[in-house]
C-alpha positions in Angstrom: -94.3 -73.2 61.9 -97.3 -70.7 61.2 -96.3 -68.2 58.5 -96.7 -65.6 61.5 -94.1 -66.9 63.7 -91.7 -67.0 60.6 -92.5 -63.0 59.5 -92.0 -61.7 63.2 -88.4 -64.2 63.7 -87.2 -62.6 60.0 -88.0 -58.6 61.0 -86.5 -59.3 64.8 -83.4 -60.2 62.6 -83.7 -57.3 60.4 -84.3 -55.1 63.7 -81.3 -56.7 65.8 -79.2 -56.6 62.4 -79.8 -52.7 62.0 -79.5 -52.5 65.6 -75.9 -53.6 65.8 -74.8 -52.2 62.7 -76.0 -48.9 63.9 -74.2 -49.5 67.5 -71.1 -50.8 66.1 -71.0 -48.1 63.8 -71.4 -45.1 66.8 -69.3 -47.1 69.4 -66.2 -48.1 66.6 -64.5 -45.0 67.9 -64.4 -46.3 71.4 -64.0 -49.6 70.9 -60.6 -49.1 68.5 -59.8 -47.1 71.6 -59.6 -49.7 74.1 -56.8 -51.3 72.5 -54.9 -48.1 72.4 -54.2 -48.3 76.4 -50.5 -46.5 76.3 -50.2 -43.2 74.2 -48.1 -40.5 74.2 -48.6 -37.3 73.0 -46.5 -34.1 72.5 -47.2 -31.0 70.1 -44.7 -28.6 68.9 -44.5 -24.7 68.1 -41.4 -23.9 65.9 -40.6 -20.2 66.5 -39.1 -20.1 63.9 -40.7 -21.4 61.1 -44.0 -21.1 62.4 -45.2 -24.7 61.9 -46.8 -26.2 64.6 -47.2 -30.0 65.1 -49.4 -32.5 67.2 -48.8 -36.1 67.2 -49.2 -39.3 69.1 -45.8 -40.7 68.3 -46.0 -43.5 70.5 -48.8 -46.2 70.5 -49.3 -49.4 72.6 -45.8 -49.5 73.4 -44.3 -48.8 69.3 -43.1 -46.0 67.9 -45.4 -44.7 64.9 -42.7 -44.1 62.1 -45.2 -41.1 60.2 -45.0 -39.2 63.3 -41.6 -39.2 64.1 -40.8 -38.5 60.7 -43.2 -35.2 61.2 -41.1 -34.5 64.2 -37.9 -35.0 62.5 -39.0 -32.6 60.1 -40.1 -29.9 62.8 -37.2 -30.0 64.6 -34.8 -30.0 61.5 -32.1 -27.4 61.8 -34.4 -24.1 60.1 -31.4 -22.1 59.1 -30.0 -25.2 56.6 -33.5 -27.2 56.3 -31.1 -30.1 56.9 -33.6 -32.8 58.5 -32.0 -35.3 61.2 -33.7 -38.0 63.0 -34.1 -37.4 67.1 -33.7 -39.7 69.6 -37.2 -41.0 70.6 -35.8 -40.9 74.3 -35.5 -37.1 74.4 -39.1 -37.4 73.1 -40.2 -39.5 75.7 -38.2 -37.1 78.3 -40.9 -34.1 76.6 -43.5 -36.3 77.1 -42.8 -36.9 81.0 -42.2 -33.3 81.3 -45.4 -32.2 79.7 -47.2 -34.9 82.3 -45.3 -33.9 85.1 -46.5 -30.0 84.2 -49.7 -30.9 84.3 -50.2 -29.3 80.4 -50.7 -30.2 76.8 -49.5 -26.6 75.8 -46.8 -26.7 72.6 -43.5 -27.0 73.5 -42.0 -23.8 71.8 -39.0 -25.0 70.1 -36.0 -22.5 70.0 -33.4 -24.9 68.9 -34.0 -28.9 68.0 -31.3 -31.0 65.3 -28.5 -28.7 64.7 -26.7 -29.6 61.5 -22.5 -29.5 62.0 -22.0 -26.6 59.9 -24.8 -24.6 61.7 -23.3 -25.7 65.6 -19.9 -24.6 64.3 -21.0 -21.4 63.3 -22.9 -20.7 66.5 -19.9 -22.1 68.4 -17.5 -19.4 67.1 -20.2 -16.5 67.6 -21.0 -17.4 71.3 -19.0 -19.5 74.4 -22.4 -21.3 75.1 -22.7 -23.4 72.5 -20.6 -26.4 72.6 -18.1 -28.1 69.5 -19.7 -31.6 70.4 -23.1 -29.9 71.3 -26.1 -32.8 71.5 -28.5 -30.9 69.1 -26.0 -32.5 66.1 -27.1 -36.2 67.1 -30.9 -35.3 67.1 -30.3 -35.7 71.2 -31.2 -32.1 72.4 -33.8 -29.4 71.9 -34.1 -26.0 73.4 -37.7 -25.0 74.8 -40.0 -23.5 77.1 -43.6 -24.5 77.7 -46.8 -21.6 77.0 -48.3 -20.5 80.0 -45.6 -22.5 82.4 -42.6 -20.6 84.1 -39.8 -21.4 82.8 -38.3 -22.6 86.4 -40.7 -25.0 86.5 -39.6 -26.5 83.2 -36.2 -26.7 84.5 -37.2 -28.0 87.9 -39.2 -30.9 86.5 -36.4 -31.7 84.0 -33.7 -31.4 86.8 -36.2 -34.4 88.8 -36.2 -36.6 86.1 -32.7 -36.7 86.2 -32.8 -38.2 82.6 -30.0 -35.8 80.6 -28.2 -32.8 80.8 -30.5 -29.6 81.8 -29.1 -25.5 81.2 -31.2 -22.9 82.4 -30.6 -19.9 80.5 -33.3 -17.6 82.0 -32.2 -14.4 79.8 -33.0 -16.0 76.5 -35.9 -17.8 77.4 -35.4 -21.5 77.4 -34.6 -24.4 78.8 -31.5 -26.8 77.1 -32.9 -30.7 78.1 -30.4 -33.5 76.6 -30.8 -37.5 76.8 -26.7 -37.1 77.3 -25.2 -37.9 80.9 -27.0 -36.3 83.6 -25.6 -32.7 84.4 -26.5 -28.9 84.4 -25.5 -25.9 83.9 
């Protein structure tokens, strides 16, 4: 083979090489992404803490540990900083709700995991908050949605039929539970 023929066939090689090292390096991005078909989403604004949280806790059908352990933390009960883990159904409930609003706002949290001490104490100061309430088992948050009436939050939760749902319009929030289906 003429010495030629052999120079051109080694720089095509060099070329193509650099070629696909550059492409693979620009489309790695998308091409991790095709395998991550199924995720879910949610973000969080803690009233009162301040912290605010995004995270894909659910990827190509598995829970991601990290993030729920970020939730956990978020949600823990802010008056004790007693952290509790929470059901990943109520988190999959937000996540319907946030697709069935049509928003990736934060949900603002008023109330997540509740430790005993704390529920008992709010039981005794207020009717509304129950002995046995949810928010002890990580199953129940208290919430309303930025820029979304609150009606709407408790409409959509009511659909999904997936818990317990309390509207309690004068305080701001909406109660959604992964507990029996009822409202109040």
């Amino acid at each position: 083979m003429p010495e030629s023929m052999i120079v051109n066939r080694a720089r095509r090689q060099v070329l193509l090489g650099t070629g696909i090292a550059i492409l693979g390096s620009v489309a790695s991005p998308a091409i991790a992404s095709i395998g991550r078909i199924n995720v879910r989403k949610l973000s969080f604004d803690n009233l009162h803490t301040g912290e605010r949280l995004k995270a894909d806790y659910w990827v190509d059908g598995e829970y991601v540990p990290d993030a729920l352990q970020d939730i956990n933390r978020l949600l823990r009960d802010f008056r004790t900083g007693d952290v509790h883990p929470i059901e990943p159904k109520l988190l999959d409930v937000l996540s319907m709700l946030r697709g069935m609003m049509e928003t990736e706002a934060d949900f603002q949290v008023i109330s997540g995991y509740r430790s005993p001490n704390t529920n008992a104490t709010l039981h005794e100061q207020s009717g509304g908050v129950a002995a046995t309430s949810l928010h002890m088992r990580g199953m129940a948050i208290d919430v309303r949605v930025g820029g979304r009436p609150l009606t709407g939050l408790r409409d959509a939760a009511l659909h999904l039929a997936a818990g317990g749902v309390g509207y309690y319009p004068k305080s701001n929030f909406v109660h959604v539970d992964v507990g029996r289906v009822r409202r109040w």
